[in-house]
MDAnalysis code that builds the backbone (N, CA, C; Angstrom):
import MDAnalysis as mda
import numpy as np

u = mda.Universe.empty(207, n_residues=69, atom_resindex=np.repeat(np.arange(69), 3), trajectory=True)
u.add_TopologyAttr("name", ["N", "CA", "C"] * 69)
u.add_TopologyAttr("resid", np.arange(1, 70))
u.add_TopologyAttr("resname", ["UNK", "UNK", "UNK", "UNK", "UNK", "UNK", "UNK", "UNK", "UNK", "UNK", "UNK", "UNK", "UNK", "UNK", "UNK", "UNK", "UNK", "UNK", "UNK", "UNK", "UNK", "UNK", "UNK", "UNK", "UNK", "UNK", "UNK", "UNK", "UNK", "UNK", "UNK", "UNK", "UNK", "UNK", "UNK", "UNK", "UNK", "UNK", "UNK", "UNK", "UNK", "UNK", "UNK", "UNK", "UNK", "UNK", "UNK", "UNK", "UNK", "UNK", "UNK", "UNK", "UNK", "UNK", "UNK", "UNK", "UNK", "UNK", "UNK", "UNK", "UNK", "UNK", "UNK", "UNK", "UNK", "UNK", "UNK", "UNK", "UNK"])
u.atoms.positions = np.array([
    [-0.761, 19.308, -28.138],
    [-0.142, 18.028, -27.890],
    [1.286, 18.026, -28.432],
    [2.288, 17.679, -27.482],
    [3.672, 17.688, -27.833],
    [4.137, 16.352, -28.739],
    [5.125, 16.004, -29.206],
    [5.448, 14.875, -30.229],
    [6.447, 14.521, -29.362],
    [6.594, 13.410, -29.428],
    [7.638, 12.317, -28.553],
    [8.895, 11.730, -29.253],
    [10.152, 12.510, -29.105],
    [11.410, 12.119, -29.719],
    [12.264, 11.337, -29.059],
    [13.024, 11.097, -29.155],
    [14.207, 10.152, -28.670],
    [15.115, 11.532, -28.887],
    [15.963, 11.735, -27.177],
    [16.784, 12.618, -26.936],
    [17.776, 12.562, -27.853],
    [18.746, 11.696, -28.572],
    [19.453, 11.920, -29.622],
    [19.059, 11.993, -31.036],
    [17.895, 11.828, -31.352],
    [17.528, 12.884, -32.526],
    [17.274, 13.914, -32.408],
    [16.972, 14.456, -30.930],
    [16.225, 15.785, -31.022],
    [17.663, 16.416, -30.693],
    [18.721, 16.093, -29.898],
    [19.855, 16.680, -30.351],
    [20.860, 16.579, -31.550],
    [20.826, 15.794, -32.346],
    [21.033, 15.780, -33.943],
    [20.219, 16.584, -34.734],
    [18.982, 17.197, -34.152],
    [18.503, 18.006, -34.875],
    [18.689, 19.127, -34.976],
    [18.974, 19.408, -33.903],
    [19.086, 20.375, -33.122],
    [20.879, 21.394, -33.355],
    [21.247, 20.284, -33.464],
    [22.897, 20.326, -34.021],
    [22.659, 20.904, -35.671],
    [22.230, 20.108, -36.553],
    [22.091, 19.685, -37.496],
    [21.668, 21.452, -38.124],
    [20.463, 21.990, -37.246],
    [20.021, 23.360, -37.794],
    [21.344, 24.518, -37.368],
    [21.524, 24.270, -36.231],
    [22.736, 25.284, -35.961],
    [24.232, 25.128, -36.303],
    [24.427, 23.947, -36.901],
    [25.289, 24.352, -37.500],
    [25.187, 24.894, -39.723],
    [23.921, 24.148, -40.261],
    [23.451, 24.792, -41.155],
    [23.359, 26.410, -41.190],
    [22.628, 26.696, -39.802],
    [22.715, 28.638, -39.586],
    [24.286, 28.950, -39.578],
    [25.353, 28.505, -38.850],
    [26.365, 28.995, -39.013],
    [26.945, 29.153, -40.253],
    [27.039, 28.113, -41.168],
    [27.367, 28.025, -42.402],
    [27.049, 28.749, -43.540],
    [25.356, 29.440, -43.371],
    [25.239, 30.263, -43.840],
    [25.044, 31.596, -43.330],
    [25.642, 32.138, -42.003],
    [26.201, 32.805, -41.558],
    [27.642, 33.623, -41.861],
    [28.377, 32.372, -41.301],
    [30.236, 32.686, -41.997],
    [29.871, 31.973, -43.666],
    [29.740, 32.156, -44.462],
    [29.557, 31.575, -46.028],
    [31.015, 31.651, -46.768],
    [31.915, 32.180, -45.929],
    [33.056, 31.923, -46.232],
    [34.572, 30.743, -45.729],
    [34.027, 30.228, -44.525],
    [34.244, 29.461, -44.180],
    [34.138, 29.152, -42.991],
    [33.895, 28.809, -41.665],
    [33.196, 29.000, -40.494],
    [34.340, 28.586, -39.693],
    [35.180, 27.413, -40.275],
    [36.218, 26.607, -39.836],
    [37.442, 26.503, -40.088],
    [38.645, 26.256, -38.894],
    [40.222, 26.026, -38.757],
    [40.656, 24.526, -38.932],
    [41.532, 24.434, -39.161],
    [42.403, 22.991, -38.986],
    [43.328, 23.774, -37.933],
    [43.668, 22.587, -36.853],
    [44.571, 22.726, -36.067],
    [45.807, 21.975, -36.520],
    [46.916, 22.225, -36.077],
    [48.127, 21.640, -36.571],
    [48.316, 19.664, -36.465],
    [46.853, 19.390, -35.986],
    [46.590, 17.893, -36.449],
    [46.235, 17.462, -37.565],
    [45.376, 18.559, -38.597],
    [44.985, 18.456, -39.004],
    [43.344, 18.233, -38.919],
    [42.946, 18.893, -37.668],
    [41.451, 18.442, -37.096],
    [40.410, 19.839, -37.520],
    [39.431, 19.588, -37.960],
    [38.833, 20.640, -37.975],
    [37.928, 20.744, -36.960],
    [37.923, 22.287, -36.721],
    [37.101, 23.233, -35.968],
    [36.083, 24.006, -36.331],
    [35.599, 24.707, -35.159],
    [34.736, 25.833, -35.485],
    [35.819, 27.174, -35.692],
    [35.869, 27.799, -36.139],
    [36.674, 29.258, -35.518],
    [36.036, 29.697, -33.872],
    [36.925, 30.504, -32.987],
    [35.822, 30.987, -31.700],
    [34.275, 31.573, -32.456],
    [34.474, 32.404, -33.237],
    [33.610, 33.623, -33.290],
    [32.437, 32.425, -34.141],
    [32.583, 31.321, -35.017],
    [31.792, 30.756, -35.432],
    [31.520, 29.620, -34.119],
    [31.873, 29.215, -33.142],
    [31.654, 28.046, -31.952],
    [30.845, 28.897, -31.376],
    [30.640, 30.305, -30.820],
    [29.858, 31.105, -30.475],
    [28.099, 30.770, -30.732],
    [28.628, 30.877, -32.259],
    [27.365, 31.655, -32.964],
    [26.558, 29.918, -33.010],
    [27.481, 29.107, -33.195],
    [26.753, 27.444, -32.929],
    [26.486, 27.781, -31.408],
    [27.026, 27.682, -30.650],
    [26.462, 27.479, -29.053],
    [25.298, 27.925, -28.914],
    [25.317, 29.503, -29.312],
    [23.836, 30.584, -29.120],
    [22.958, 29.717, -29.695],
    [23.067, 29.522, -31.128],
    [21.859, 29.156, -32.020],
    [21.298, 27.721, -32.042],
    [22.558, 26.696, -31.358],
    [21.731, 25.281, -30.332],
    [20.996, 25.524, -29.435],
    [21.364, 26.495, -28.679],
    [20.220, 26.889, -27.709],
    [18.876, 27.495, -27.692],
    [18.927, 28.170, -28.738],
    [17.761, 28.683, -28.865],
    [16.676, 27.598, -29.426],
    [17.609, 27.094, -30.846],
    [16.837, 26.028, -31.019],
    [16.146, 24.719, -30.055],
    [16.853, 24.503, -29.057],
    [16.235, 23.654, -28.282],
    [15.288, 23.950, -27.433],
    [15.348, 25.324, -27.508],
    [14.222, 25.837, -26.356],
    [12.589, 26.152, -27.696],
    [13.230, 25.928, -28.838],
    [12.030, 26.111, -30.010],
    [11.502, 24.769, -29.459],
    [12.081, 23.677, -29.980],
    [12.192, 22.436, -30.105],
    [11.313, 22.073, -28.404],
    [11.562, 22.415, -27.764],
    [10.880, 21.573, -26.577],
    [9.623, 22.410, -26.521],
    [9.263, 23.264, -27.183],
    [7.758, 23.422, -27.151],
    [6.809, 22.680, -28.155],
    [8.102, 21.846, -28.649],
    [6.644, 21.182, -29.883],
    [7.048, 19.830, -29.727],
    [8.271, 19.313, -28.933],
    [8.732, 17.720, -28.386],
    [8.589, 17.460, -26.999],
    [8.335, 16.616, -26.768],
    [8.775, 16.187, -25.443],
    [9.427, 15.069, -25.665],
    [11.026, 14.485, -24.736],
    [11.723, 13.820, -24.486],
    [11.623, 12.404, -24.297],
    [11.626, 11.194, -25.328],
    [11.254, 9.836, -24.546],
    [11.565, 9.039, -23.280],
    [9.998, 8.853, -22.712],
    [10.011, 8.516, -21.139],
    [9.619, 9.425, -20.510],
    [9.179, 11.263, -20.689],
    [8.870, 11.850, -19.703],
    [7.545, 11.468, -19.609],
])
């Protein structure tokens, strides 16, 4: 039996683990300021978040299902 989330927690969660993995991934700093002063990912750390949201969500939808399906 799957558990029933509300699509923006399960993508806050989802966020939430991959960018924790990145962080302790790059442990030196993962992130740029742009000349706004805005922070970023670096490429090579936006990567390693993209991959590791994805995977996680494909964890994640075997033990959630989406509210309303």
């Amino acid at each position: 039996m799957k558990i029933v989330i509300d699509e923006s927690q399960r993508i806050e969660l989802s966020a939430e683990i991959a960018d924790w993995h990145v962080n302790e991934i790059f442990s030196d700093n993962p992130c740029i300021l742009d000349e706004d002063g805005n922070e970023s990912y670096t490429e090579e750390a936006q990567d390693m978040f993209n991959s590791t949201y994805g995977e996680i969500e494909e964890i994640l939808s075997k033990i959630f299902i989406k509210e309303g399906e």
